[in-house]
C-alpha positions in Angstrom: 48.2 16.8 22.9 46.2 13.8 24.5 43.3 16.0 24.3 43.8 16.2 20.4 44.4 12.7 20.1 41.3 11.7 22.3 38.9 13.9 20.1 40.7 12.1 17.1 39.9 9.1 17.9 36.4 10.0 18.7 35.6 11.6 15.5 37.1 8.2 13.9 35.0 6.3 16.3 31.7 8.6 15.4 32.1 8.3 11.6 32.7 4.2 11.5 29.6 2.5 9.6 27.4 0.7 11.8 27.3 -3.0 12.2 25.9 -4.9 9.4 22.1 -6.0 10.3 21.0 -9.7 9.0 18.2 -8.9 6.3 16.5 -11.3 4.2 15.9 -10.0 1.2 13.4 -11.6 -0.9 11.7 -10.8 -4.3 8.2 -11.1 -5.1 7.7 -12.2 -8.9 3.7 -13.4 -9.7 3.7 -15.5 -12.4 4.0 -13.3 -16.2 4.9 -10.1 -14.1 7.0 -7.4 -15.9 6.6 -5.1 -13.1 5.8 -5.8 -9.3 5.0 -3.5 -6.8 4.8 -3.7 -2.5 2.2 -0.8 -1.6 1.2 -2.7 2.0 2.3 -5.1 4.9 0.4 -5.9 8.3 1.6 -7.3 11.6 1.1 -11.2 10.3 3.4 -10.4 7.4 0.7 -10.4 4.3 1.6 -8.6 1.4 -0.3 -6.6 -0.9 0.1 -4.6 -3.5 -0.1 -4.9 -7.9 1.5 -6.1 -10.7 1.3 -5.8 -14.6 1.1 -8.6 -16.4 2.8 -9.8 -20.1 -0.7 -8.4 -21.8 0.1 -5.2 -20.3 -3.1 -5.7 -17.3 -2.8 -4.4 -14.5 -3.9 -6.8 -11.1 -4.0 -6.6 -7.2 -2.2 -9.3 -5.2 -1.9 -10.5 -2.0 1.4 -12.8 -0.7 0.2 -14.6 2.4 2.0 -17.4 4.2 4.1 -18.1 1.0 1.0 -18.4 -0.9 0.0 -15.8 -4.0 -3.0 -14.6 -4.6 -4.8 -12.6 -7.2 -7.1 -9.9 -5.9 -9.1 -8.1 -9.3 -12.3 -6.5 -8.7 -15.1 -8.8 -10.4 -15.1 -7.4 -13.8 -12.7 -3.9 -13.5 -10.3 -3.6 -16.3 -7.6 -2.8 -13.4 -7.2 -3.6 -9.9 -4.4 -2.0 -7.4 -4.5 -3.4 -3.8 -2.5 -1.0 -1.8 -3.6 -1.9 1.8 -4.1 -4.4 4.0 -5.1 -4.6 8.4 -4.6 -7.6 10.8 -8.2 -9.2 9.7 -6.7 -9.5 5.9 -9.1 -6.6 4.9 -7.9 -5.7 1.5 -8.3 -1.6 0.3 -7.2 -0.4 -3.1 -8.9 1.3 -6.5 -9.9 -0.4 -9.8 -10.4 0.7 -13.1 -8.6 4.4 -12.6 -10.4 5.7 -9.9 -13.1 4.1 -8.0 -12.1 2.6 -4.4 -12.9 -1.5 -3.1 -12.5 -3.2 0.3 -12.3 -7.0 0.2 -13.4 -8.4 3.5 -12.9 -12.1 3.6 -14.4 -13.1 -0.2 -16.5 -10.0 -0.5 -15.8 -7.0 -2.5 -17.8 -3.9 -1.1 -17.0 -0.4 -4.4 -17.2 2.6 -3.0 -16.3 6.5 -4.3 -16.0 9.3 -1.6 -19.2 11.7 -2.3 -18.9 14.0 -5.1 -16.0 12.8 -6.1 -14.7 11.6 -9.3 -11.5 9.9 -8.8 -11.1 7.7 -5.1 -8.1 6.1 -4.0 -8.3 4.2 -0.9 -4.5 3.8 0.3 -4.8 2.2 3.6 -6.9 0.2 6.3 -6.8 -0.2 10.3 -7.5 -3.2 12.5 -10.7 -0.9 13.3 -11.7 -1.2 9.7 -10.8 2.8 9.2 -10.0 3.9 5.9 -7.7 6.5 4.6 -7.1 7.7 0.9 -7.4 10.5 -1.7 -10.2 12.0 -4.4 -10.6 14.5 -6.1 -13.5 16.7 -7.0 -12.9 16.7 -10.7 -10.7 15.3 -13.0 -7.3 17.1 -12.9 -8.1 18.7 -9.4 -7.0 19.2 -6.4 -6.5 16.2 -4.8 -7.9 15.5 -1.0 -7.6 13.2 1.6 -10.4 11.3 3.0 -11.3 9.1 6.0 -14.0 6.5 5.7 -15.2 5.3 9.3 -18.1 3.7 10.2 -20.1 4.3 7.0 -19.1 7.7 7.2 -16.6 9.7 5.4 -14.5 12.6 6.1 -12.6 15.1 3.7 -9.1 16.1 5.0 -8.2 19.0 2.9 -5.4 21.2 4.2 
């Protein structure tokens, strides 16, 4: 009988929620946004990611130190920033499907060889950059590594 009431209390022990953890939670609202999105965080806290405006525009953001910032590709019709390293090297697409890395004020375009639609999604502290294309439009889609000038199709 104690062994019963010994795996009892275990059991009830087992299932009981865990202790509540302290979160902030905190919204991010850029100024006319009807939608907001978080695609990327580093080790200092930065944020990137987009946002669509009241004209129905789509732009890239970053959220640094309480500050916002927009990030839009010099003349692209859209701009998504989705990733961002501990330098503040910015990675994302603009205008549906070309890639861009934004190193300090610079903007470097780029599209993975061949390809017709590149999505850069993320950046290392190295300066590495990982993503998808496609071959044609409506294709299979395929990762990609960009290192050191040099890129690298990861297809399964």
């Amino acid at each position: 009988m104690l062994g019963i009431f010994a795996c009892l209390i275990f059991v009830g022990w087992a299932q009981s929620p865990p202790p509540a953890a302290a979160y902030t939670i905190r919204t991010i609202d850029p100024p006319d946004s009807i939608e907001t999105f978080a695609t990327g965080i580093n080790a200092r806290g930065d944020i990137v990611g987009q946002f669509v405006d009241g004209s129905g525009l789509t732009h890239g953001y970053l959220l640094s130190k309480g500050s916002f910032h927009v990030v839009d590709v010099p003349g692209a019709l859209e701009t998504r920033a989705r990733g961002i390293n501990s330098r503040g090297e910015i990675v994302g697409s603009y205008s549906g499907g070309h890639g861009f890395l934004l190193s300090g004020r610079n903007f470097r375009t780029f599209d993975f060889p061949g390809g017709v639609d590149t999505f850069p999604r993320a950046i290392n502290d190295a300066g590495g950059i990982v993503g998808n294309y496609s071959e044609f439009t409506d294709g299979p889609i395929h990762g990609f590594l960009l290192s050191h000038g040099r890129y690298t199709g990861i297809a399964r």
